[in-house]
DRENMI-916155 format. One record per residue (C-alpha): residue number from 0; chain; x, y negated, z. Coordinates in steps of 0.5 Angstrom, whole numbers, plus 500, padded with zeros to 3 digits. Layout:
DRENMI-916155
+-------+------+-----+-----+-----+
: torke : fipa :   u :   v :   w :
+-------+------+-----+-----+-----+
:   NUM :    A :   X :   Y :   Z :
...
+-------+------+-----+-----+-----+
***
This chain:
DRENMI-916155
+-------+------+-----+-----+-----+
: torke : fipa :   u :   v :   w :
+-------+------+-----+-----+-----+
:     0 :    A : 225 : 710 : 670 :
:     1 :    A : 222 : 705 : 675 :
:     2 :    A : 220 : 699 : 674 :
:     3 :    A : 216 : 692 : 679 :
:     4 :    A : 215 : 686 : 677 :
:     5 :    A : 216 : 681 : 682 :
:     6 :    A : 215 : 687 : 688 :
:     7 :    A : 208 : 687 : 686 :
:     8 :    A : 206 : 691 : 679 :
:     9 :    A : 208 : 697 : 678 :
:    10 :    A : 210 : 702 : 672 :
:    11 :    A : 208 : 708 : 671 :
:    12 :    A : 215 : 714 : 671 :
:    13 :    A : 217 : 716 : 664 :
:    14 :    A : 219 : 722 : 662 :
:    15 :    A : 225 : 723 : 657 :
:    16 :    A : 226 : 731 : 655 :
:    17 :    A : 231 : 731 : 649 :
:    18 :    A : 229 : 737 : 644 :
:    19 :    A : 236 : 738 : 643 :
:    20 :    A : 240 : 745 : 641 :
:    21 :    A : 245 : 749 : 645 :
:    22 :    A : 252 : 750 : 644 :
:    23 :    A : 252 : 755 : 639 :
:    24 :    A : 248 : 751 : 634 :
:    25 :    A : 251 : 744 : 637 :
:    26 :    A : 258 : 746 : 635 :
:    27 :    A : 255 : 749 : 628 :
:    28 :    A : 252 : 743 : 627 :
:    29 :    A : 259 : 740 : 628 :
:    30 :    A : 262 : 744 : 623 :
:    31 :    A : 259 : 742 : 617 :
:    32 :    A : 263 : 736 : 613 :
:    33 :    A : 257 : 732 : 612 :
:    34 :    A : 256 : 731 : 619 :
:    35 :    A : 264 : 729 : 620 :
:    36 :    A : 264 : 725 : 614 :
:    37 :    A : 258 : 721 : 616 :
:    38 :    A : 263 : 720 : 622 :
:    39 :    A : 270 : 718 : 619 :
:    40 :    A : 266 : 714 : 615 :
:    41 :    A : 263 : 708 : 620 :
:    42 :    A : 268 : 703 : 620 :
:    43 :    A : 267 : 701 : 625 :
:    44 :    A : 268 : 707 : 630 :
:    45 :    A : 274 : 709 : 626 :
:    46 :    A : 277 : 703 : 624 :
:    47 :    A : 277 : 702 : 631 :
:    48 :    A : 280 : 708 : 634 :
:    49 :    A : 286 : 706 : 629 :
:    50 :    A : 287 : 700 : 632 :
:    51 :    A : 287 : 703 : 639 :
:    52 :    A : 292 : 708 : 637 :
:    53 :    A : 296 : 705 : 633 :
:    54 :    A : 295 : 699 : 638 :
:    55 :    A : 298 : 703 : 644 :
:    56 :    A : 303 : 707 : 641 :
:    57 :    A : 310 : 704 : 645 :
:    58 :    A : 306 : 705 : 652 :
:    59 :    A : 302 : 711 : 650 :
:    60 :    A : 303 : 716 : 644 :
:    61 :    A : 311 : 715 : 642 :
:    62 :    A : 314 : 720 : 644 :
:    63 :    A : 309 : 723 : 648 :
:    64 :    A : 304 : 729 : 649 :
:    65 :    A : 298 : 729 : 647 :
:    66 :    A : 291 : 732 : 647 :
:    67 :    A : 285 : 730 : 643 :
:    68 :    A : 279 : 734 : 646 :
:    69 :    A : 272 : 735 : 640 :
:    70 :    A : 278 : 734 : 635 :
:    71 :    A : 273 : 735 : 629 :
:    72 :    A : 275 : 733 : 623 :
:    73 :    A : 282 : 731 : 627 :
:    74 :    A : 282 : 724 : 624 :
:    75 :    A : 285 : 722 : 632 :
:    76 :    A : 290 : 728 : 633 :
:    77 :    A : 293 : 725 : 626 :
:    78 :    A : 292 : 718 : 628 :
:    79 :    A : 297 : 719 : 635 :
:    80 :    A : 303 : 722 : 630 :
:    81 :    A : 303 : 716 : 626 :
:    82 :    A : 303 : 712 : 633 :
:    83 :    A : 310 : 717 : 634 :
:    84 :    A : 306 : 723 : 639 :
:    85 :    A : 311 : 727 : 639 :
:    86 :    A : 307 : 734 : 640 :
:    87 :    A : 299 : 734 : 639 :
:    88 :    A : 295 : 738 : 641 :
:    89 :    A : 288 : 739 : 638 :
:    90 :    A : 282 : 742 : 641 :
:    91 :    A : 276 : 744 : 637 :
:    92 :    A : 271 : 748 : 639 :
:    93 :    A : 267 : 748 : 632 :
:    94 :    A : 269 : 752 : 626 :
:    95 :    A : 273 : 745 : 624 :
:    96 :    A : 279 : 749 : 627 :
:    97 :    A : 281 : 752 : 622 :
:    98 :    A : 280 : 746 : 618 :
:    99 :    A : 286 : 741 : 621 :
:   100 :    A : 290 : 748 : 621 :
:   101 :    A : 289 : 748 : 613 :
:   102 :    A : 291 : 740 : 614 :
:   103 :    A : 297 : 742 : 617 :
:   104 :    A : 299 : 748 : 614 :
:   105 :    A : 299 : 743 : 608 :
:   106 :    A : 304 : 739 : 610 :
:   107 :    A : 308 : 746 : 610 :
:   108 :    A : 307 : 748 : 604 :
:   109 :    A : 306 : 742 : 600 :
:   110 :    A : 308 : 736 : 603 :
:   111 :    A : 301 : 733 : 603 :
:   112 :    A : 301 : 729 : 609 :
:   113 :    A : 307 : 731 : 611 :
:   114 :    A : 308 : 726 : 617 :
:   115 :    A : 304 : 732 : 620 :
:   116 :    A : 309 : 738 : 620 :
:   117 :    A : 310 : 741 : 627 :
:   118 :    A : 307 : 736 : 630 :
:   119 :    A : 299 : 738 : 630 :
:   120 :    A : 296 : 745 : 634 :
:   121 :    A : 290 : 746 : 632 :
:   122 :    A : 286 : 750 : 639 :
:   123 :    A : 280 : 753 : 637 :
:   124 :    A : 276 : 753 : 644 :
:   125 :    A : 272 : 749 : 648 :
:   126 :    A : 277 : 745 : 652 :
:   127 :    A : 274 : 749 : 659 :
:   128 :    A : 275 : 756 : 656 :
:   129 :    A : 283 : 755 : 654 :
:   130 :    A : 288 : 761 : 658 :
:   131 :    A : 293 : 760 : 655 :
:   132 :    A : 300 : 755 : 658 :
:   133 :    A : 300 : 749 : 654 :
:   134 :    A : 304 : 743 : 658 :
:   135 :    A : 301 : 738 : 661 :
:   136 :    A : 299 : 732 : 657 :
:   137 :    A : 301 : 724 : 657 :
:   138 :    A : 296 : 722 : 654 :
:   139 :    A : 288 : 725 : 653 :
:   140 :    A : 285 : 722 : 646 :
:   141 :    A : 278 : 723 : 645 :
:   142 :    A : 270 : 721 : 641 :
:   143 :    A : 266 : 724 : 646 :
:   144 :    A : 261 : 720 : 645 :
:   145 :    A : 253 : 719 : 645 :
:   146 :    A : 247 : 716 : 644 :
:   147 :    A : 247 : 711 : 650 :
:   148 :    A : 254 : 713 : 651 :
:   149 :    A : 253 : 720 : 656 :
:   150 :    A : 247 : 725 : 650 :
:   151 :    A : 251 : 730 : 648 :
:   152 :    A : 256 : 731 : 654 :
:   153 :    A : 261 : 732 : 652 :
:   154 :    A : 264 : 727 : 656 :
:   155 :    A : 264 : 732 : 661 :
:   156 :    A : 269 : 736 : 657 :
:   157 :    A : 274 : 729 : 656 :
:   158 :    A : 274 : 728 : 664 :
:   159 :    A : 275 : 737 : 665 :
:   160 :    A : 281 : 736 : 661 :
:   161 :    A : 284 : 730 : 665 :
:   162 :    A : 283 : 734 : 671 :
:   163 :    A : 286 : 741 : 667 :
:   164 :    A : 292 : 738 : 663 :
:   165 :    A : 293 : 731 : 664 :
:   166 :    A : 300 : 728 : 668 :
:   167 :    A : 299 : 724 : 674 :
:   168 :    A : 299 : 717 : 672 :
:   169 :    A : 297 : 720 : 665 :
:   170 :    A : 292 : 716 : 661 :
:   171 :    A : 285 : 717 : 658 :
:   172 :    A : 283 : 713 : 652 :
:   173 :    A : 277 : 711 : 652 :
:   174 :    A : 279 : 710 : 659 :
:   175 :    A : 272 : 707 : 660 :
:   176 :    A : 265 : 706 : 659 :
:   177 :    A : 259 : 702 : 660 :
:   178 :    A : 251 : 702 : 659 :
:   179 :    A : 247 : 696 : 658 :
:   180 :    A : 239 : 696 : 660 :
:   181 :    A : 235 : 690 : 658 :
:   182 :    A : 227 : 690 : 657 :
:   183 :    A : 224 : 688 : 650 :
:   184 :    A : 218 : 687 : 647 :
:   185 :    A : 216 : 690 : 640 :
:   186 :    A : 209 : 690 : 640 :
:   187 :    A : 209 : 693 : 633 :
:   188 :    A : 213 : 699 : 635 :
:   189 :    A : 209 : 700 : 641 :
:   190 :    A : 202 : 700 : 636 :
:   191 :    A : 206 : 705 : 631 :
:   192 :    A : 207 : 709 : 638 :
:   193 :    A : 200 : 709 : 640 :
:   194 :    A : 198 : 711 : 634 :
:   195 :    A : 201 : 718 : 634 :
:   196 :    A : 197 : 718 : 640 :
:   197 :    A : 190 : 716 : 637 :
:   198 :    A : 190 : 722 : 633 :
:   199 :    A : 188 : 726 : 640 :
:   200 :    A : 183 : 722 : 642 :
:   201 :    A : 178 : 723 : 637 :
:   202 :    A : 172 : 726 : 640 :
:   203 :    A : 169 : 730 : 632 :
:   204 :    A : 175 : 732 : 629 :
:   205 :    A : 171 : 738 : 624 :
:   206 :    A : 166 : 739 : 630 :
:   207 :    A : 172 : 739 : 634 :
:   208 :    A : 174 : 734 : 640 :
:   209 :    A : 181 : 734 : 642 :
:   210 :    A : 180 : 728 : 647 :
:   211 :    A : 182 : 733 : 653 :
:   212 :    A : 189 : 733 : 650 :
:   213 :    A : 190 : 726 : 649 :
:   214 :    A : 194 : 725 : 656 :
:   215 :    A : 199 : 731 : 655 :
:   216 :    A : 200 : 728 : 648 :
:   217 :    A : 201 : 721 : 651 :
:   218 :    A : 206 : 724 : 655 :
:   219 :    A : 209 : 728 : 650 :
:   220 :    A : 209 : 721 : 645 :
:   221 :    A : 212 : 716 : 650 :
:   222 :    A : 217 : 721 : 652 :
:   223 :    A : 222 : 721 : 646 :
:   224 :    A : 227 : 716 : 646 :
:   225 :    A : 227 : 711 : 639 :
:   226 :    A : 234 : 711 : 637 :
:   227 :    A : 235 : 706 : 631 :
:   228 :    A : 238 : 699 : 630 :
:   229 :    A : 233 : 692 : 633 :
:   230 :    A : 234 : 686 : 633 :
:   231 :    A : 237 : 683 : 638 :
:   232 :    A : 232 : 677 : 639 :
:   233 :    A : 226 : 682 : 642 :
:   234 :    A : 231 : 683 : 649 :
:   235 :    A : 227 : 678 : 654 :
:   236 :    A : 233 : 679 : 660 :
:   237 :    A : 240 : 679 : 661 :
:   238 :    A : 242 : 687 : 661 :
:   239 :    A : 245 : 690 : 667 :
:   240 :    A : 250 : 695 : 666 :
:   241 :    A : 252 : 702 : 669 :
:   242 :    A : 260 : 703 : 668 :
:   243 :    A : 263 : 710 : 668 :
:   244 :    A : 271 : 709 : 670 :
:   245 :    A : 274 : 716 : 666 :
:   246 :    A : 280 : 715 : 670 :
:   247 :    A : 277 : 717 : 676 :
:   248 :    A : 270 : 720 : 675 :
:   249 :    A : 268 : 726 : 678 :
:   250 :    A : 264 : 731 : 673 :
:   251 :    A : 259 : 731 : 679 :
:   252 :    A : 258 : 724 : 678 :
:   253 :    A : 256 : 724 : 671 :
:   254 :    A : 250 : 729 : 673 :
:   255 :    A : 245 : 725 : 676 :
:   256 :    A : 246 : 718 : 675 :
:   257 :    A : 242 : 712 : 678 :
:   258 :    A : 241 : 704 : 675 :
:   259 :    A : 239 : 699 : 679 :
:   260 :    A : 235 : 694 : 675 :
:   261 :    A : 234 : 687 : 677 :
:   262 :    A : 232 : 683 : 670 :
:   263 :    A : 230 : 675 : 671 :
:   264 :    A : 225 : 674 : 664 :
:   265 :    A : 228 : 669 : 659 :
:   266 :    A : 221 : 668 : 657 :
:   267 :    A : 214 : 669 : 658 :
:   268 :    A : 211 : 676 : 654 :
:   269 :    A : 210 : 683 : 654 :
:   270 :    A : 214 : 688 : 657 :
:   271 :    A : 213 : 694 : 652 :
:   272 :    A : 220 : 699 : 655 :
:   273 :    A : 227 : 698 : 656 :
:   274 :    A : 232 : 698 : 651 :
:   275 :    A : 240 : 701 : 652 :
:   276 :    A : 247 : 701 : 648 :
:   277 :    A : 253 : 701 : 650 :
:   278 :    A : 261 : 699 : 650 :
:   279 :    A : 267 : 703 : 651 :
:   280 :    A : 274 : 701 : 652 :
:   281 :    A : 280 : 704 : 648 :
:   282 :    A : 286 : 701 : 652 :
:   283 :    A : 284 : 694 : 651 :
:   284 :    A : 280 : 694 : 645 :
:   285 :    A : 273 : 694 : 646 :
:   286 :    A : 268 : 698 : 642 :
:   287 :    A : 261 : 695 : 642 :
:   288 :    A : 254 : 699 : 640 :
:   289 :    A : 251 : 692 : 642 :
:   290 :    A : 245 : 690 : 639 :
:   291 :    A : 248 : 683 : 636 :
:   292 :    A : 255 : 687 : 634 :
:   293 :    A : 257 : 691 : 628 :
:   294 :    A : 252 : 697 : 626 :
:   295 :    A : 255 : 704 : 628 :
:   296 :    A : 253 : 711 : 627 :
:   297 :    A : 250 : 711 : 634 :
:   298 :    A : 246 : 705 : 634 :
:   299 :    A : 242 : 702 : 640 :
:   300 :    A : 236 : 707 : 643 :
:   301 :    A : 229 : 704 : 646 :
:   302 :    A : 224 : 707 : 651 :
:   303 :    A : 217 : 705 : 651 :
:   304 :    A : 213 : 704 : 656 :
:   305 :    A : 206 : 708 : 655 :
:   306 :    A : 203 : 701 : 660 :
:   307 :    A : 207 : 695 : 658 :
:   308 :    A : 208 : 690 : 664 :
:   309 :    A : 206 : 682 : 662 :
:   310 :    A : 211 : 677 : 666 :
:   311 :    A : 212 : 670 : 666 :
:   312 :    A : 218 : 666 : 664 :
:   313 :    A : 224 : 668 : 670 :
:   314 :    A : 220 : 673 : 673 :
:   315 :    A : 224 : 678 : 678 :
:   316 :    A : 223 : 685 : 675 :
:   317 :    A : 226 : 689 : 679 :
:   318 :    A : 226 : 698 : 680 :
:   319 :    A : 231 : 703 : 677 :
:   320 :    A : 233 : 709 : 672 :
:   321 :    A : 235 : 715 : 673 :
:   322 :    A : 239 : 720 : 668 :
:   323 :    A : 239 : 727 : 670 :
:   324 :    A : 242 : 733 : 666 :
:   325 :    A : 239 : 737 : 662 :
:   326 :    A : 240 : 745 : 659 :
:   327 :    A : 240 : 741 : 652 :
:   328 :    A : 246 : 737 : 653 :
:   329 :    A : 243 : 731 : 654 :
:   330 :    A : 238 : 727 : 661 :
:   331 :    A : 231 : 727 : 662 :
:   332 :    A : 230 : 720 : 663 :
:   333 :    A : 225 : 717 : 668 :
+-------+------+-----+-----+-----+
***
């Protein structure tokens, strides 16, 4: 991340490395009830997501073949047959497979959600590694959706899928998304942050100076992204944005990104780091992890700069962020 104020006073790169599992782990993770639970139940996600399928179901899901990519729970395969799909397949790389199998021999055997009788395929595989023939697709449904819209991933898979099985002139849904980047001020977060840092500084520590080890974990603290909900009153700009077309974009176009920052602050004050959140369109209904909008599971995320930077109410700030993949299927910032 790369920052000037007024073409004159620089920050310094940060770094951000996301410490997170790898597949084997990642797809354990979200395999566990509680973890899809706490996804159905923000209301604002799923709620959403229904008015959206249900929303488009004469132009995208009556009568069509559908594939919902990271099924999970299979809550969007389930939504897409009540909007009239006549076919869904749905792909889960997790051992929740085996659930929304359970959930549709259900509707076999005993007539619990009966809507769903031979209308679900449940697919047990990343969407990259399946082999075997299924049709082509009308419509691809999907939440794959990270922390500032891409950590995660698996928005890879989604545009993977869209160039494995979707029809021409098929339709993804979300069919796009967007980042937003604003700067805010948090003195208090930053102090709290600093803190963590002041422990390395000390010089007689039981006899012992661990002053030497205070840049690298200075480097260490300001390198992790804070993801939690904020007041939207602490932005000092207008944000920019960055916006990810999923009807046409490449994966290659997901792996290194650049923003170009250009903010005019609202105010005289502090720059203490850049905050970030996201949109995403399903089709016409907008769903907005924005500071001011309802909370969801993903909430906003904020990098803090370890130099905050003053400026002068309608500065020119100005400078770039870059999102680069990592192994851990998320982006090293800086």
């Amino acid at each position: 991340m790369k920052m000037e104020v007024s073409s004159a006073r620089r920050a310094a790169k940060e770094g951000l490395n996301h410490d997170e599992t790898r597949d084997p782990a990642y797809f354990s993770y979200y395999a566990q009830f509680v973890h899809q639970q706490n996804m159905l139940q923000d209301t604002v996600r799923t709620s959403l997501y229904h008015s959206a399928i249900m929303g488009n179901s004469e132009r995208l899901f009556r009568h069509k073949i559908v594939m919902d990519v990271g099924a999970g729970s299979g809550i969007l395969s389930y939504f897409a047959v009540k909007a009239g799909a006549a076919r869904v397949f749905a792909v889960e790389a997790s051992g929740m497979a085996s659930k929304i199998q359970k959930m549709v021999a259900a509707a076999s055997s005993s007539g619990k959600n009966a809507f769903l009788k031979d209308k679900v395929h449940s697919i047990h595989s990343k969407v990259e590694d399946i082999t075997a023939g299924i049709p082509r697709m009308d419509t691809i449904v999907s939440e794959p959706i990270g922390v500032l819209l891409l950590h995660e991933r698996m928005v890879e898979s989604f545009i993977y899928a869209r160039d494995a099985f979707l029809k021409p002139g098929g339709t993804m849904m979300p069919n796009s998304g967007t980042i937003f980047l604003a700067p805010f001020t948090d003195a208090g977060l930053w102090t709290q942050t600093m803190d963590k840092v002041r422990f390395w500084e000390q010089n007689e520590f039981f006899g012992v100076d661990f002053s030497p080890l205070r840049k690298d974990a200075m480097d260490e603290v300001f390198a992790q992204p804070i993801v939690g909900n904020f007041d939207h009153r602490i932005l000092m700009a207008t944000s920019v944005n960055h916006f990810v077309d999923f009807q046409t974009c490449s994966v290659n176009d997901l792996k290194d990104i650049v923003v170009p920052i250009s903010w005019t602050s609202s105010y005289t004050g502090i720059v203490h780091g850049v905050a970030g959140w996201f949109d995403i369109d399903l089709c016409g209904y907008i769903l907005s992890t924005a500071p001011n909008a309802e909370r969801t599971h993903w909430q906003q995320v904020r990098f803090m700069l370890k130099e905050p930077i003053g400026v002068n109410a309608y500065e020119t700030i100005t400078g770039w962020l870059r999102m680069t993949v990592n192994a851990q299927r998320s982006y090293d910032v800086v």
